[in-house]
N, C-alpha and C positions, 0 to 999 in steps of 0.2 A: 790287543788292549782296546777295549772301549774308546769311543772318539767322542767327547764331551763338549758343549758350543753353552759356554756360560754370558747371555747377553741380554745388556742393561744397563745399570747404572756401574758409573765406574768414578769413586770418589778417593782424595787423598783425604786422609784425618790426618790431623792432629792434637795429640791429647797429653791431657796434662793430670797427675794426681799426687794429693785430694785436691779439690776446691771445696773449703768450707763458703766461703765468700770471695766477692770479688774486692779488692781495695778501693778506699774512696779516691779520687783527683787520681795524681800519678803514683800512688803510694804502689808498695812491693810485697809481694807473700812469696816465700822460698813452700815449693814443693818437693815432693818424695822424687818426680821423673816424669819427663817428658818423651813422648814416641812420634814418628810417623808410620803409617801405614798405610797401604790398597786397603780399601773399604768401600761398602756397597751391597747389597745383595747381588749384584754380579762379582766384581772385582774380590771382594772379601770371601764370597762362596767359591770363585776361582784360586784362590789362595790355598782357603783350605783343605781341596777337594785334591790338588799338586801336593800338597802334604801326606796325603792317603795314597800318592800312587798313582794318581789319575793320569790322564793325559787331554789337557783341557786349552779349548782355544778360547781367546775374549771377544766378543762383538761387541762394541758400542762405541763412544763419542769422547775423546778428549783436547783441552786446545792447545793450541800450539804455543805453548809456556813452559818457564820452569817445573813446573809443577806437573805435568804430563810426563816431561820425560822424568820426573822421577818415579813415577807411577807405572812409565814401561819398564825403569828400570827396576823396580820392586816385581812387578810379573816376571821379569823374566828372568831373574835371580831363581824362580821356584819353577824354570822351564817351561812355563807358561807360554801358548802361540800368542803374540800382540799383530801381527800382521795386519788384523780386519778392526783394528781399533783404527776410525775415519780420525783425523786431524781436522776441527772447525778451524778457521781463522776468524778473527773480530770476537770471541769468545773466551773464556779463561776454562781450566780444568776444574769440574767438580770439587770442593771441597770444604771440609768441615774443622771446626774448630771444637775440642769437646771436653772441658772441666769436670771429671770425674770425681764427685761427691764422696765421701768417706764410705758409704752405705751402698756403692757401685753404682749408683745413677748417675745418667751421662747428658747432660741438658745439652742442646745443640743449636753451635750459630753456621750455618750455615747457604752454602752460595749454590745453585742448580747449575751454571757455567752453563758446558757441552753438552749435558746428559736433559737439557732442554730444549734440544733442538736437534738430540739422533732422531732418525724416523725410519719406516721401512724401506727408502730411498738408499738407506748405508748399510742395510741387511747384505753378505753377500749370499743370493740365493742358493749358491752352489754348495755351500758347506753346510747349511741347514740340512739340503737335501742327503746329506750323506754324512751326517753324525747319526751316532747310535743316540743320545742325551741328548735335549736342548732345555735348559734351562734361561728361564726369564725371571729375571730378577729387578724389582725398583719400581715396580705400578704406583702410580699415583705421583713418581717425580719426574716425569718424561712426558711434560706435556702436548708433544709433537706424536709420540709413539704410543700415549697411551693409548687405550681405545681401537679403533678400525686397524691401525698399525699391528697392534700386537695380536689382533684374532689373524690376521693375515699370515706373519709369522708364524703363530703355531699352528694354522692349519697345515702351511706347504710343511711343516718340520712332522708334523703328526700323518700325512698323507704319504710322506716319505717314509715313515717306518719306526722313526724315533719315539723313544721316551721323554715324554713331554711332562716338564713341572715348573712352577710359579710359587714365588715368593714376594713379596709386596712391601710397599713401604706406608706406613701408617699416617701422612698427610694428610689430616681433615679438608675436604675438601666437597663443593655442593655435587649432586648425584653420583655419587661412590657407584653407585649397585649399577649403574646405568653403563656406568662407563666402562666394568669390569665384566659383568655377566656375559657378553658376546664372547668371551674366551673362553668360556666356561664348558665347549663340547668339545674343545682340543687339547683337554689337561689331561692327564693322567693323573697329576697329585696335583693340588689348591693349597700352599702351606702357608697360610696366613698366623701370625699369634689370636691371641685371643682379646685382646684391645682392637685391633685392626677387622678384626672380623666384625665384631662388637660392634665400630663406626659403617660397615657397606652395609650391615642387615638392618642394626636396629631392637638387635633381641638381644637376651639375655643370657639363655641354658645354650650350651655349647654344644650339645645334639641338636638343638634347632637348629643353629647356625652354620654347622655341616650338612643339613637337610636340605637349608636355602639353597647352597653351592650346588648340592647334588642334584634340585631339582633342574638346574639352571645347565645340566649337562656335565659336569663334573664328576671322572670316573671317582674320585677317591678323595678325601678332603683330611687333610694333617692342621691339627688347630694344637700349636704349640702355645701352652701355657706355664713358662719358668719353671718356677722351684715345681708345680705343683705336676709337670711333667705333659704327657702329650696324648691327643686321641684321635686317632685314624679310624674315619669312617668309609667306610665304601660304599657302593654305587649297589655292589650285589647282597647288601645286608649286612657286612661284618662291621667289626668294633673291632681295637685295639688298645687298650692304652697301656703310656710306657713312661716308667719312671724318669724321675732326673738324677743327679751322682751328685752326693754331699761332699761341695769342697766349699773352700774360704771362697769367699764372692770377694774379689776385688776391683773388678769394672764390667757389666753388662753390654757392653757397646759390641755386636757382631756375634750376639748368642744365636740368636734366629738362622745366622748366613750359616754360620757353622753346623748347625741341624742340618740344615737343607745339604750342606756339603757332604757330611756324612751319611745321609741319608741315602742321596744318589753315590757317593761313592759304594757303596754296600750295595745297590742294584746292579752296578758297573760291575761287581767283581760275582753276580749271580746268585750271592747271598738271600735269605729271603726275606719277604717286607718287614716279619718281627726282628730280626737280626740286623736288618739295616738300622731300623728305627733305635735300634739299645746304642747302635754304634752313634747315629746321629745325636741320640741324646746326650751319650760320650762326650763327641766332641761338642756339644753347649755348655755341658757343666764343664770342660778341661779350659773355653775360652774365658769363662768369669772367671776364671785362676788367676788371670794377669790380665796388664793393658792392652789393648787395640785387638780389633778383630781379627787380629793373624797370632793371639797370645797360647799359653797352654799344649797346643798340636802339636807333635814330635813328627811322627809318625803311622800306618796305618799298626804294626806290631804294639807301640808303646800304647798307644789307646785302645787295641785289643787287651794288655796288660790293666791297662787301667782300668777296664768292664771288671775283671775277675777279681780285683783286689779290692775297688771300690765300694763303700754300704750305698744302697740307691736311698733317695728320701721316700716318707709315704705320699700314695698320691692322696691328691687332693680333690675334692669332689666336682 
């Protein structure tokens, strides 16, 4: 089995639905349900990917609070290695508070804690060097790691032999493109949405903005875009794109992590980049089914099941 190093942002959600509004003073609104969950483009991609089968370690940062060890103990419910997740002290655990709107929008209050002050310092070398996978997950919320950090990391992991990919977090933030492009010749895949991409280039058409990527060194660029589905450009001339699966949308929060999880999960099992990608899409549209970014996923059969039975939506241009 594949040895998979999913490291990054590592956050606890908590979420609540609906929120049409919030009360005024101390007033009260009774909701549908309340969840917690691992969430992150690490931790929630590590979730998912343990769901498919995987066999996945975590690298990154949590504090030494309640809240952390609820966090190991959600990984490691799904067998998950926590081992190399560093313990900050003076720090609190990443996490999010997220009122899920009727219409599946997830507005978010949210605290950086730990995951702003990992750095390649708490990388352990050894296991980069000797996973098949490394995924990076959380750019732009890792103010310590983002940047010089994270080229460093996927260079030893990409010299090493690995399947190197990147997923990002959509933090407005001043020189986006400055900060990220130094990673850009040790990706295999760049899987940014298309909001986020949107914000490091500047442009508009979504072949531009997989161009940017590719000129900048990037073998292959994944520009997920929702309902309207996904477009894989490569480095040697291809295109791809890949629908999304018509279900009831009840909370968007960890569609993205779950792409990326199924995505690599399906490289992991030597499937090919079209078949992983239907699967990653799979599991996007199975997580808007339900709350929290660990919702929808059964398993890697039930979301093979759910490819064959499901209508996809049309894509969008």
């Amino acid at each position: 089995m594949s040895k998979i190093v999913s490291m990054g942002v590592h956050i606890l959600d908590v979420l609540g639905r609906h929120v049409s509004e919030v009360p005024a003073g101390q007033g009260i609104s009774l909701i549908e349900e309340i969840r917690i969950t691992a969430a992150g483009t690490a931790a929630g991609t590590s979730v998912d990917m343990a769901k498919l089968g995987c066999d996945v370690i975590a690298v990154g940062a949590i504090g030494n609070d309640e809240m952390g060890k609820i966090l190991i103990g959600i990984l490691n419910r799904y067998k998950i290695d926590t081992t190399y997740l560093v313990i900050k002290d003076g720090v609190q655990t990443s996490g999010s508070i997220l009122p899920i709107r009727p219409n599946g929008e997830r507005p978010a209050l949210h605290v950086m804690g730990a995951n702003a002050v990992f750095s390649f310092q708490d990388v352990p070398q050894e296991v980069l060097k000797s996973a098949d996978f490394v995924h990076c997950g959380g750019f732009f919320l890792m103010p310590k790691f983002d940047g010089a950090d994270t080229a460093q990391a996927l260079k030893l992991a990409k010299s090493s032999g690995a399947v190197t990919t990147m997923d990002i977090l959509g933090v407005k933030q001043e020189r986006m493109a400055e900060k990220i492009l130094p990673s850009m010749p040790f990706l295999d895949y760049f899987m940014p949405n298309l909001e986020e991409a949107q914000m490091i280039t500047g442009l508009l058409e979504p072949m531009q903005m997989c161009e940017f990527f590719l000129k900048s060194g990037a073998k292959s660029v994944v520009l997920k875009m929702g309902a309207r589905g996904s477009l894989i450009v490569g480095s040697d001339g291809s295109q791809m794109r890949i629908p999304a699966f018509e279900v009831k949308v009840v909370d968007t929060t960890g569609c993205g992590d779950a792409w990326s999880a199924g995505f690599i999960a399906g490289l992991a099992r030597g499937i090919s980049v079209k078949e992983s990608a239907m699967l990653a899409s799979a599991c996007g549209s199975l997580v808007a089914s339900g709350l929290g970014s660990d919702a929808g996923i059964l398993d890697f059969d039930s979301t093979m099941k759910f490819i064959k039975q499901t209508p996809t939506l049309p894509l969008g241009d």
